[in-house]
N, C-alpha and C positions, 0 to 999 in steps of 0.2 A: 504494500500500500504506500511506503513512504518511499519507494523507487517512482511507482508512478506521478504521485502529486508530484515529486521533486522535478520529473523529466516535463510535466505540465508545465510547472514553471519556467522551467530554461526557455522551453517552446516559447510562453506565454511571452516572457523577456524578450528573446530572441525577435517575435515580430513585432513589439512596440518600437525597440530601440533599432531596428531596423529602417520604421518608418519613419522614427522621433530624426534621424540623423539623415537619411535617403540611401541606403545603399539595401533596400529590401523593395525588389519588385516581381511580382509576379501574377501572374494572366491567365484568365478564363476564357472560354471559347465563348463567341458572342458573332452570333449572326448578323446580327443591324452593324456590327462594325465592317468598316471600310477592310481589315486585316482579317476579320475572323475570331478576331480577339479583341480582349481589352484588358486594361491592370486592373488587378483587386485591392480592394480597401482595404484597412489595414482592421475595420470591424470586421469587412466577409471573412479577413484570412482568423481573426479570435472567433468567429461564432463558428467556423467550420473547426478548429480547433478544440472549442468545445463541445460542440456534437460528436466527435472519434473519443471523446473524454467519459460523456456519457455513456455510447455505447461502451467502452473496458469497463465501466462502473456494472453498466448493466449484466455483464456478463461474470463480470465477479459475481452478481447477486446470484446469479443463474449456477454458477459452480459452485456458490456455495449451500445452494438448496439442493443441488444433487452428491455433493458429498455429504450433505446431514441425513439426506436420505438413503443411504448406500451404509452409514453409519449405524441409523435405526435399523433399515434391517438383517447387516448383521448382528446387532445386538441380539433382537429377538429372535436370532436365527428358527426354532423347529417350531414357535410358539406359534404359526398356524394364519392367513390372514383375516379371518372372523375376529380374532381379539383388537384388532386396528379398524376395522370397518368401522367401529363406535367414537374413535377418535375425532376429536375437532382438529380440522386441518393447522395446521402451521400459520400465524403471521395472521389469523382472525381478530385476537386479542389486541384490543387499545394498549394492552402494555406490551407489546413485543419487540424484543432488542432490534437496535439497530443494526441492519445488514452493512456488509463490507461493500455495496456498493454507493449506499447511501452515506457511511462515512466517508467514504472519496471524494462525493460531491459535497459533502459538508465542508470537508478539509479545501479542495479544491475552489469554493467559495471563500472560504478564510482567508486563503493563499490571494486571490484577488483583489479582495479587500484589503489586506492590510499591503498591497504593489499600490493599491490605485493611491492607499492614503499617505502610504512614505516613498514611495519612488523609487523604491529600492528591495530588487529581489529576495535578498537575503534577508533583508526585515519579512519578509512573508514568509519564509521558510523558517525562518525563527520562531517563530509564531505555530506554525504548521509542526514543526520537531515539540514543541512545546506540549502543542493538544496530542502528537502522536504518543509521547511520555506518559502525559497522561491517562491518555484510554490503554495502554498496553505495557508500561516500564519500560518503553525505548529508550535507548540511552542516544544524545546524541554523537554520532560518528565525527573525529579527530581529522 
């Protein structure tokens, strides 16, 4: 989790201070143009940024509802699937932990926040190693 948000960031950095300075240009195919093409903003390239962010989020979640499930039922390995049929499914409950993809995008959001408000990547990832300590005893890496 803290590979990903971190490589969000460098990304995130990478294309502001690319457009903040001008040595980040890059182009969409666009019909109405004269070339076929056109340069992208420097929003289009962070919201397409953040949509490939989502999806890894979302797919964490997805891997990790299929290892919880592959978990249960080897637990209950020979106990039969009648005794689970009565079960209330997973993630119904107003109180149910946070999934690791929904952390990403929490963190992922933090990471944003505290770039847009100091201007400076590594205060966001400060911040981000902070909360990751937090939720799990991460130490941060030297």
């Amino acid at each position: 989790m803290e590979d990903s948000v971190r490589a969000y960031g460098n990304l995130y950095d990478e294309i502001v201070q690319g457009y903040r300075n001008g040595t980040r240009e890059r182009y969409v195919e666009d019909e109405n143009s004269e070339t076929g093409f056109r340069k992208m903003t420097m929003e289009e390239e962070l919201s397409g940024l953040d949509r490939a962010f989502q999806k890894m989020a979302d797919r964490a979640d997805a891997r990790e509802m299929i290892e919880g499930e592959f978990k249960r039922l080897r637990t209950e390995g020979g106990k039969g699937l009648s005794t689970n049929a009565s079960k209330k499914p997973q993630g119904t409950d107003g109180d149910a932990p946070e999934t690791a993809g929904q952390k990403m995008k929490r963190l992922a959001q933090e990471w944003r926040d505290a770039y847009k408000t100091s201007g400076s990547k590594e205060s966001g990832m400060e911040k981000v190693l902070s909360m990751l300590n937090d939720m799990f005893g991460i130490r941060k890496k030297a």
